[in-house]
N, C-alpha and C positions, 0 to 999 in steps of 0.2 A: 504494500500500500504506500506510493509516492504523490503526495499533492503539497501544496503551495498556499501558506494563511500568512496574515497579517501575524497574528501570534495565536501561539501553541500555549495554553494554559493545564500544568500537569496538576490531576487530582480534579475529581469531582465532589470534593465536600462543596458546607454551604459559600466559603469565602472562594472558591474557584470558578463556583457558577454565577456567585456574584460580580468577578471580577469580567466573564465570560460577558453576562448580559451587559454591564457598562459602556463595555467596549464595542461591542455589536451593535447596544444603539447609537454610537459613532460614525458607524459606514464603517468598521474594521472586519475583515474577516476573521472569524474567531473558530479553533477546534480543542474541544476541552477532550485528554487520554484519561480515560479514568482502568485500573489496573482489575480493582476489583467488577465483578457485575453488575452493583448498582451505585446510584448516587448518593451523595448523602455523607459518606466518612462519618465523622463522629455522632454526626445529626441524625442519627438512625435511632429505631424505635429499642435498642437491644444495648444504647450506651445511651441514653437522653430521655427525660420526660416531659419535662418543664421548658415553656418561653418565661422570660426576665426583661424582655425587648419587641419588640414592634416586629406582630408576625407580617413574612413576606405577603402579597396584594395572592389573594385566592384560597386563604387559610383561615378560619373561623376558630377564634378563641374562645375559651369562656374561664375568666377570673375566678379563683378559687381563693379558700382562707388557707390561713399557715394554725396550725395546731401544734404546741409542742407539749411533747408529754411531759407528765409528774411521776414519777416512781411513789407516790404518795397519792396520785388520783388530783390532783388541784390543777387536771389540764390546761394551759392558758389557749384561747382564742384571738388569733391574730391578724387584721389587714388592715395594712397600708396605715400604719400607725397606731389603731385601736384595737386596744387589748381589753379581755376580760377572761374571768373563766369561761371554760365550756360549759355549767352549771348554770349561764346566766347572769350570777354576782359579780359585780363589779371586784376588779383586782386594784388592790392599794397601791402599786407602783403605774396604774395605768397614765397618770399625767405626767410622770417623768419621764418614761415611754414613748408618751409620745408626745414631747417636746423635745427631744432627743434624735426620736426618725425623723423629725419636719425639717428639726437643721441640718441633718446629716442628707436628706434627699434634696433640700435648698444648695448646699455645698457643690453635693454630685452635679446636680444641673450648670452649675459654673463650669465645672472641669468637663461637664458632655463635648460639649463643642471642641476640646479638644479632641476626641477622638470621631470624628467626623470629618477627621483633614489628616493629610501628613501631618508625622511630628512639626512642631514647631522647630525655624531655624531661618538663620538670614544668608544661606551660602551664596544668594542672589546679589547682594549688595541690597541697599534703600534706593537706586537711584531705578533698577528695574520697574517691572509692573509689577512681578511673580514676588519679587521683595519686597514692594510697598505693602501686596494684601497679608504677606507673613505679616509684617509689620502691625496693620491694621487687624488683624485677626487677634496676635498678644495686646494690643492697645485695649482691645473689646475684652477680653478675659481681667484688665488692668480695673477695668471702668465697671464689670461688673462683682468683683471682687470691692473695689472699693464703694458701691452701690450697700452693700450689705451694712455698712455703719462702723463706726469706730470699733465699737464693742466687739462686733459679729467678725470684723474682719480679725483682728486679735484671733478672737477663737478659731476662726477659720485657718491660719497659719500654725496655729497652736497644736491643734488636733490633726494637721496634713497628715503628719509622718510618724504621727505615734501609733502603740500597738493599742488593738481593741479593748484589752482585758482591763489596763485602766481607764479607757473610756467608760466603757460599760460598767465598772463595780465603784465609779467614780459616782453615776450619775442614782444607780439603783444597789438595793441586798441581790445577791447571785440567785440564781432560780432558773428554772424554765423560760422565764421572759426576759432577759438579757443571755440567757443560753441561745435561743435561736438566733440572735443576732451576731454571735460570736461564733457560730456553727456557719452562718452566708458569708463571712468574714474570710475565712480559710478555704469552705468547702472546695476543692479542687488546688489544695495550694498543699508543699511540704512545708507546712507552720502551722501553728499555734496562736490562738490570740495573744499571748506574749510576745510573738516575732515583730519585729518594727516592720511598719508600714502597714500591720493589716488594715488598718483606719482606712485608708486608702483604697486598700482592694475591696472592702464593703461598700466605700463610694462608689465605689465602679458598679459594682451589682447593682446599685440603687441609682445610678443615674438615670432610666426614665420613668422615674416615680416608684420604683420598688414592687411594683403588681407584679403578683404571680399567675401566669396563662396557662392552662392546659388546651391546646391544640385540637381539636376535633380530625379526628381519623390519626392523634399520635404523630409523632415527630419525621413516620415517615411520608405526610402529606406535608409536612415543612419542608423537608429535603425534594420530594418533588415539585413543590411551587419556588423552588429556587432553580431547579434543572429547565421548567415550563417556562420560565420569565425568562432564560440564556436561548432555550431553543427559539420564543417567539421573534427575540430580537437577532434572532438569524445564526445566532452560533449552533456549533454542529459538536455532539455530546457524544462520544465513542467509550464503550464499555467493555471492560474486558481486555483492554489493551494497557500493558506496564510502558513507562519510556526505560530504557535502558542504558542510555546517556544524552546528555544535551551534546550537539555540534555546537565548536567552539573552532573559529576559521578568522586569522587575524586580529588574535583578542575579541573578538564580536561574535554574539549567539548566530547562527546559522539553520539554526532545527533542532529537532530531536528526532533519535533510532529508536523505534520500538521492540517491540516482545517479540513481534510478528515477522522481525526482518526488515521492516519497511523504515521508512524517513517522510518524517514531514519537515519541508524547509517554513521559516521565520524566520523575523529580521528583529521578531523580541521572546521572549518566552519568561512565563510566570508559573513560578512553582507554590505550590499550597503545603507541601511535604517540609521538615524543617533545616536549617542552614545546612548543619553536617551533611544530611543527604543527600541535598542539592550541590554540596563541594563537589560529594565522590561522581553524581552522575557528571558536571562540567569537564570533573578533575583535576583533583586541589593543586596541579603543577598551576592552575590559572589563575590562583590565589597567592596574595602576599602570605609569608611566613606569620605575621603578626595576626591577621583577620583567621587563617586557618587555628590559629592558635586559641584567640576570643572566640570561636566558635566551636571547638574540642571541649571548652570549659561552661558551656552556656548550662545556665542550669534548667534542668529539663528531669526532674526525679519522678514519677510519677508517684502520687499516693491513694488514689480513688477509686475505687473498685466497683463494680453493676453487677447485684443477684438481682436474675427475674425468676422469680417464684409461682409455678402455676397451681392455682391452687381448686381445690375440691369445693368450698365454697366461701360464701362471704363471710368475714374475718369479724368479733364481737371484740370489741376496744373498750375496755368499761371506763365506764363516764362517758364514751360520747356515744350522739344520735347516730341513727344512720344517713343522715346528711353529712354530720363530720368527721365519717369514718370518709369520706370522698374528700377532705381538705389535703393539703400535704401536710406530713406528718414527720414531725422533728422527731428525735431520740438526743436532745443536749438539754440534759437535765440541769446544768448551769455552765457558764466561764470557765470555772475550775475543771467542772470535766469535759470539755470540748480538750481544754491542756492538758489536762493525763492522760486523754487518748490519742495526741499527738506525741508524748513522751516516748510509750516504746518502738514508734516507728525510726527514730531518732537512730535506733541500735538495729533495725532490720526486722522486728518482732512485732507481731499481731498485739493492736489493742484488746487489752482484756472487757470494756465498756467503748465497743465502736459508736461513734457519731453517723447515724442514721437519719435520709430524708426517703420519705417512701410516699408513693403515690398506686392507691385501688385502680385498675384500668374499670371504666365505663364498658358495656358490653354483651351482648347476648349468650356470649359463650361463657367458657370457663376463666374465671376470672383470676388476674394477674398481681399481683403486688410488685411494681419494680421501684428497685431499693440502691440508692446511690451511700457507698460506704465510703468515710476517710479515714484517712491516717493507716493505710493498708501500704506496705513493703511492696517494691516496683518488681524482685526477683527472686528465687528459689520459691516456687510452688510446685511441692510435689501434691501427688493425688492425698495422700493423709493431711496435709495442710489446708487443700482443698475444702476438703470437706469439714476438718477443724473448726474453718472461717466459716464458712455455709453452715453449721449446727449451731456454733456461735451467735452468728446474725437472728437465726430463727429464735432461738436459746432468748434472747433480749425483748425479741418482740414479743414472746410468750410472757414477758412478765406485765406487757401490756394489753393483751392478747389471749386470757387463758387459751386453752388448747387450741391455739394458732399452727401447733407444731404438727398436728393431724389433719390442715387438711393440704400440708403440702406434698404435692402431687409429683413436683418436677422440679427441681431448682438448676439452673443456668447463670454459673458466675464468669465474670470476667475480669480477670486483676489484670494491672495494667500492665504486665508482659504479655497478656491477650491480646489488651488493644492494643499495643504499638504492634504486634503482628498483626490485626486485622484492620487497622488504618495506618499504619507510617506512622502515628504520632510521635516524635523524638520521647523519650523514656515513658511510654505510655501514658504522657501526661495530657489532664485535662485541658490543657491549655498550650502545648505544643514547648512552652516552655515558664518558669516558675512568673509570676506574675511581683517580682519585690520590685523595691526601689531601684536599683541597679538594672531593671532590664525590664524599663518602662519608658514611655515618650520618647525621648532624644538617644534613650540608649537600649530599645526593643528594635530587635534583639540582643546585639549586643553595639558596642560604642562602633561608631564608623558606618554601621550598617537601616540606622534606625527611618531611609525613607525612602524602603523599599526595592531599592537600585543594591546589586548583589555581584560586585568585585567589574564582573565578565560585562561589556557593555551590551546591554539589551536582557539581561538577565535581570528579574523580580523576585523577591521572594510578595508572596500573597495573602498567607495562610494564618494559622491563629498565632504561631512565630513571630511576626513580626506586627506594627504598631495596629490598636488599640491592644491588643490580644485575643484571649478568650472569648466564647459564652458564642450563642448563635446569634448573631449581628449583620453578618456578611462585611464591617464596616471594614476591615483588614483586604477584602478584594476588592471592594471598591476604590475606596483611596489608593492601592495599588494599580490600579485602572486608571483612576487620575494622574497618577504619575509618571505611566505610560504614555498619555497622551501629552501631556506637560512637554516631556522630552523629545517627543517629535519622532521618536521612534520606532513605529509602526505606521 
């Protein structure tokens, strides 16, 4: 198979077919290689349950509550700031609660718009166009930081870059309800609310107002209304086909060689896969010593793990209805143990009290519980550890759950030495690579690398790797797209 695209986008998760549609409605011919059979990568119904962000145009949401459990029964009910128990009764901490998420989602909303554009940077000079709207872009983040008030701005710098756990037990007693908060803080991170910067990575999660969506027809009609949206605007989505190296002719991308023998030529190509991988397919002779090197070291540890559970029938949660057995459903019984369950992962060893979000699937058939775990070890899973973690997991929700442990039918886990085999993800991580300070904005991925442009001229990275990061957004292909077209290069 020999043909001729504007550019060659490898990987069909959601930031590759986001990237794909961009460019397409450009006038760019666009062909996305996807390795595996379908599309989707991470944003499949088998590693994802949950939207946190604006589903793609053709996908029907419906907002649900956050529940986090008590080991004690004192459920707390949670959205989008308002808390009480599940019983009904107001909860005593519910106005420091939520005077806490209002400023922490006002904050996020400041720092959104950075992630809706390349990193911030003036390589342009001031005197260009491309440098005036950088310019104009941090002037706006200046003016709306300073908007917030003498006071608010204080705190607003105050709290940037610190870790959750004094936020949170600063502001309320430790519990179930600054438990969940401290659980979306990390979830998908190697840290702990003590780690600096999770302040930070929860703003992230709450920057479009914090609502939690569950998807109608499940994550994998999200993954195909991002493949729908690339195919309409004229890109062409090939499945089943690996690249096996990028062409690199003259320092400048050329194409890529497929699985299949064949070559597609391009004059740009965007990879959604993360840096390392994309060195070896260029080949790191095409890289400085110094970038091969920040990129050997980018931290990418996976800690997060997906049992889907099929189960014999619907699950009795005591204390709650059976409407808010359909909420998501925390297992961070406070701050302190969201951090002891990140502890033994520290040494490579399974949490004895894993942090747990779980979500009932909706449905005619037999129905599902899938269940995102943290603080889970990236390698050495054998079969007895396996199953360890799997009786464990169930083992927890039994004590919220009585015999929840009977009617599991099927259990399907995935730790992240799974996923990085079954999508790429560099160390099976939820986010392609750790989300800290160090390898955010100016310097996701790593320093040198952070706007998209990837050593080889006409080479991208696209993918959740590089800048905003994580979570299903597509904003990492798009912006990639735009910088694409920025450079002239296709």
């Amino acid at each position: 198979m020999n043909a001729r695209f504007d550019v060659i986008v490898i990987g069909a998760g959601h930031n590759g077919l986001a990237a794909a549609e961009a460019l397409a409605k450009r006038g760019k011919s666009v062909c996305v290689v996807e390795q595996s059979d379908a599309v989707g990568g991470m944003a499949c119904d088998r590693l994802a349950h949950l939207l946190y962000n604006p589903a793609p145009s053709g996908v029907e949401t419906r907002e649900i509550d956050t529940v986090s459990l008590s080991p004690e029964g004192a459920h707390v009910l949670i959205r989008r700031g308002e808390a009480r128990f599940t019983s009904g009764k107001p909860h005593p901490d519910a106005a420091a609660y939520q005077t806490l998420y209002r400023r922490l989602v006002r904050y996020a909303g400041l720092l959104h718009q950075l992630a809706e554009a390349p990193p911030p940077g003036l390589e342009q000079g001031v005197t260009s166009l491309a440098g005036l709207r950088e310019l104009s872009r941090l002037a706006k983040l200046g003016v709306g930081v300073k908007r917030l008030g003498k006071a608010e701005m204080r705190e607003f710098l105050r709290i940037l870059l610190t870790n959750a756990y004094d936020l949170l037990l600063d502001e309320m007693p430790d519990g179930p309800l600054p438990g969940a908060l401290a659980a979306d803080a990390v979830r998908g991170a190697f840290s702990g609310p003590r780690s600096p910067g999770t302040v930070l990575s929860l703003m992230y999660r709450l920057r479009h107002g914090g609502g939690v969506f569950l998807p109608a027809g499940g994550m994998g009609a999200v993954a195909g209304a991002y493949a729908e949206g690339a195919r309409r605007a004229g890109a062409e989505v090939r499945c089943g086909l690996g690249v096996t190296r990028v062409i690199v002719e003259g320092d400048k991308v050329a194409g890529v060689l497929l699985s299949d023998g064949g070559r597609l030529d391009a004059s740009a190509v965007l990879s959604s896969v993360g840096p390392m991988q994309t060195m070896r397919m260029a080949g790191i002779a095409e890289f400085d010593i110094e970038a091969v090197r920040r990129a050997r070291k980018l931290r990418a540890k996976g800690s997060t793990a997906k049992l889907n559970l099929r189960l014999g029938g619907v699950p009795e949660f005591t204390g709650l209805s059976a409407a808010q057995v359909k909420a998501r459903l925390l297992v961070a019984p406070s701050v302190a143990g969201v951090e002891r369950s990140f502890n033994p992962a520290k040494y490579g060893d399974l949490p004895k009290q894993p942090v747990l979000e779980m979500v009932l699937t909706d449905g005619t058939g037999p129905s599902t519980l899938s269940v995102i775990a943290g603080h889970v070890p990236e390698t050495s899973w054998t079969t007895d550890r396996r199953e360890s973690f799997t009786a464990s997991v169930v083992e927890t929700i039994e004590r919220f759950a009585p015999g929840f442990g009977s009617l599991v039918e099927e259990a399907d886990l995935l730790t992240p030495e799974d996923i990085s085999a079954m999508t790429g993800a560099p160390g099976g991580h939820w986010h392609h690579a750790e989300m800290g300070l160090d390898q955010m904005l100016t310097t996701r991925p790593t320093v040198g690398m952070a706007r998209y442009r990837f050593g080889v001229a006409g080479l991208y990275l696209c993918g959740a790797s590089a800048h905003p990061g994580g979570d299903v957004t597509g904003a990492p292909g798009r912006n990639s797209a735009a910088q694409v077209l920025a450079d002239g290069v296709a």
